[in-house]
N, C-alpha and C positions, 0 to 999 in steps of 0.2 A: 668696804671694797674688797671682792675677791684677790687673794696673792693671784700673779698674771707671770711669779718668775719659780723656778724650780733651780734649785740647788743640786747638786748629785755630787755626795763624797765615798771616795773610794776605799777599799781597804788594805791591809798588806798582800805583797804576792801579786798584785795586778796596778794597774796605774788605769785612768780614767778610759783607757777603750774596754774598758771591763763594761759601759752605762751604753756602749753604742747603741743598742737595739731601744733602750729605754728614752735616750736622746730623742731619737728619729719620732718614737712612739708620739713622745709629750710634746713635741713642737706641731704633727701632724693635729693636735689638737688644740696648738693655739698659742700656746704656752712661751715663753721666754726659758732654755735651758740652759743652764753654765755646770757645766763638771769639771769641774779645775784643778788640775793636779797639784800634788805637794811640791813645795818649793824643789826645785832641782831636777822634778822629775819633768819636764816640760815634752821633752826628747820623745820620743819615736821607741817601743818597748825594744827592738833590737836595738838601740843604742845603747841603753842602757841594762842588758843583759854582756852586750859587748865592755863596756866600761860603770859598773854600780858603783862609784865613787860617789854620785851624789846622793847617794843611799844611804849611804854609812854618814854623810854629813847631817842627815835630817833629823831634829827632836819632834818632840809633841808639842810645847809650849811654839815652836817654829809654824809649822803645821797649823796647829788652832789661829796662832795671828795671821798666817798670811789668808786663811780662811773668814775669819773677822773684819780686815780690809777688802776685800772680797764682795762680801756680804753688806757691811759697814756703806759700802759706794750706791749700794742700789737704793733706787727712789721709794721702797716700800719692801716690808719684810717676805722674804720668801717664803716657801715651803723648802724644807731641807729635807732629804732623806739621806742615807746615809747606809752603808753596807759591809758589816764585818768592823775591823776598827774604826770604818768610818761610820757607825755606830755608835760606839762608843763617844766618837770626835761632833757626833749631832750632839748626845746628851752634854757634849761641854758645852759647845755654840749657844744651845738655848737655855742653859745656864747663866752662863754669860750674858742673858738678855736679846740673842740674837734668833732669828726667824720667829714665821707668824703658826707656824705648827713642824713637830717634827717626824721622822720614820725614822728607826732603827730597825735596820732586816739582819737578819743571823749576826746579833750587834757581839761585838767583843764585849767583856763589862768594865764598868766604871771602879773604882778603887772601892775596898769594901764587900763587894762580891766576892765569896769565899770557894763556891762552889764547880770544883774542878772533873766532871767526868773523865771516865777513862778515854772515851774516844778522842778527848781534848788532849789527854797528855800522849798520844798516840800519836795524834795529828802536829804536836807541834813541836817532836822529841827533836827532828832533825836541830832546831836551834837549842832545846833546854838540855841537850844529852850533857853540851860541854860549858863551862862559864868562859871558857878562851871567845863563846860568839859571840859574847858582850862586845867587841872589839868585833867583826866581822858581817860583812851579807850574807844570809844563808837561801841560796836556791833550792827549792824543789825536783826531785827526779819525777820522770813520769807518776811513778807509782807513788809516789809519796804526795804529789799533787790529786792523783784519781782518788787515794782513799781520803784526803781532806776536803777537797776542793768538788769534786764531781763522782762521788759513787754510785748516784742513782742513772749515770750517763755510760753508752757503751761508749768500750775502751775508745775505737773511733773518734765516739762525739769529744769523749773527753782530751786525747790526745790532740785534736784540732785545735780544742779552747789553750791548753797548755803552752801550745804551742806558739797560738795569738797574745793569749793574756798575761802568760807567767814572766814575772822578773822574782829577782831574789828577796828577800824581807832585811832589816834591819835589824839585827840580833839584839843591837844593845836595846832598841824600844821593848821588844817582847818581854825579854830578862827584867826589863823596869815595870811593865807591867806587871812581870810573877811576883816582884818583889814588894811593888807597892803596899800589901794588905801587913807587911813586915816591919817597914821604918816609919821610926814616929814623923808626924806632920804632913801636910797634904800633901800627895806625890801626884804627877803630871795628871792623869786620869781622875783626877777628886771633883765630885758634886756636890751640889749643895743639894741633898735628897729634899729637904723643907724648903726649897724656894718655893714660893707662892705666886711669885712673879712668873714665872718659866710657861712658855710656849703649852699647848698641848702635844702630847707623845704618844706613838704607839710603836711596842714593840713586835717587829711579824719571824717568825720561827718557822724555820723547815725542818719536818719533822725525820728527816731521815741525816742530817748536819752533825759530822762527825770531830769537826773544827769548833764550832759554836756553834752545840746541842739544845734542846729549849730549854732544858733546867737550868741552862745560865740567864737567858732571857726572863723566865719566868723569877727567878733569885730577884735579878739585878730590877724588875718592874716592882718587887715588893720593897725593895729597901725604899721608894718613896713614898714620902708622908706627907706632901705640901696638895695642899684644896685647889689644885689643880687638874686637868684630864690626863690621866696614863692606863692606859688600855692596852691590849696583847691578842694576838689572834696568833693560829699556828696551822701552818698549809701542809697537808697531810703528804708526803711522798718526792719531797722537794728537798735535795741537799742544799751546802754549803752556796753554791755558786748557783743561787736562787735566780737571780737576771739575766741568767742565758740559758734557766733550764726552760723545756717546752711548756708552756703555758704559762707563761712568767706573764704574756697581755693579762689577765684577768689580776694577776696582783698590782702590776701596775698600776691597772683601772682603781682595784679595789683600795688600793693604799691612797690614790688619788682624789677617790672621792671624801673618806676619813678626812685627812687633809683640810678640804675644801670643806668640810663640815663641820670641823674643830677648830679651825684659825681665826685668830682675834689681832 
């Protein structure tokens, strides 16, 4: 039986009205859609640019469970995609045994991945400048969001989406991430590269993504080795903020039908 539900996880810097267009898209075609935000963030993005306290409370192991129960309730395994950390947060889930195939788009990487372009540490100076943001939310200014999030977008389009989509990031997760590939034992982001049980994956890359460039995607697709499907396509002229750039319908479609043709 074909998956009939879609999953849609979100990434730092946006909360689930980041999947609107893609929502609207997949239901028009039938589909069952849940984009569900991380625990705390439930709220309305001016609320929580008003008050990010339950930003600073949120982990990754938090996130993954409440994502797992989630998931865990439905009568049949999803499709998950997944965008930027949530990314990274698919390749845990179907780890973990969870959905029936998965998408990682512009994915953060999984622990392991070593491979840090400049335009990443560009994009993500505002929190790794200081270790005091381990402790702290770090918002984006316009411009710091245009060059990570939207470059390939005029200032306009981009200032709109900033303005809809942006809340602050969680310092301390990011910092855990830099840090992970450093302390010994599995740190929140760890896969098991050799599961042989895991979902089929594809990771999709834009190719102009100054935040998560494809040499991170194309690294983090190689470190798997399990006799599984893990596959990579990369859309030519497409930043960061891939789901509300124009012509985001055909990847949709196209990750869709992948999806629909690798799930078990």
């Amino acid at each position: 039986m074909a998956p009939d539900t879609i999953v849609l996880v979100h990434g730092f810097w946006v909360t689930p009205r980041s999947w609107e267009n893609w929502i609207t898209h997949y239901e028009a075609k039938g589909f069952r859609v849940i984009a569900p935000s991380y625990p705390g963030y439930e709220v309305e993005v001016e609320a929580l640019n008003a008050d990010p306290a339950p930003i600073l409370a949120s982990t990754v192991p938090q996130i993954i469970g409440h994502y797992e129960q989630i998931i865990g309730a439905l009568d049949t395994p999803p499709i998950i995609i997944g965008h930027s950390a949530g990314g990274a947060f698919t390749q845990i889930l179907l780890d973990h045994g969870f959905g029936a195939a998965g998408v990682a788009m512009n994915s953060a990487p999984t622990e392991g991945v070593r491979v840090v372009p400049l335009s990443q540490v560009k994009s993500t100076f505002p929190v790794l400048k200081s270790p005091a943001n381990r402790h702290k939310v770090v918002p984006l200014t316009f411009e710091e969001w245009q060059y990570a999030f939207t470059n390939t977008f005029t200032e306009e389009e981009g200032r709109a989406l900033w303005q809809r989509y942006a809340i602050p990031a969680n310092g301390g997760i990011l910092w855990g991430s830099v840090l992970a590939n450093f302390q010994p034992g599995h740190q929140d982001t760890w896969v098991d590269y050799h599961n042989d049980d895991r979902a089929p994956l594809l990771f999709v890359s834009g190719s102009e993504d100054h935040i998560m460039p494809p040499a991170i995607q194309e690294s983090n697709a190689k470190h798997y080795k399990s006799n599984t499907v893990t596959e990579r396509r990369q859309y030519e002229g497409f930043a960061h903020l891939l789901p509300a750039q124009k012509g985001w319908e055909q990847i949709a479609d196209d990750v869709l039908d992948w999806a629909l043709t690798h799930a078990r």
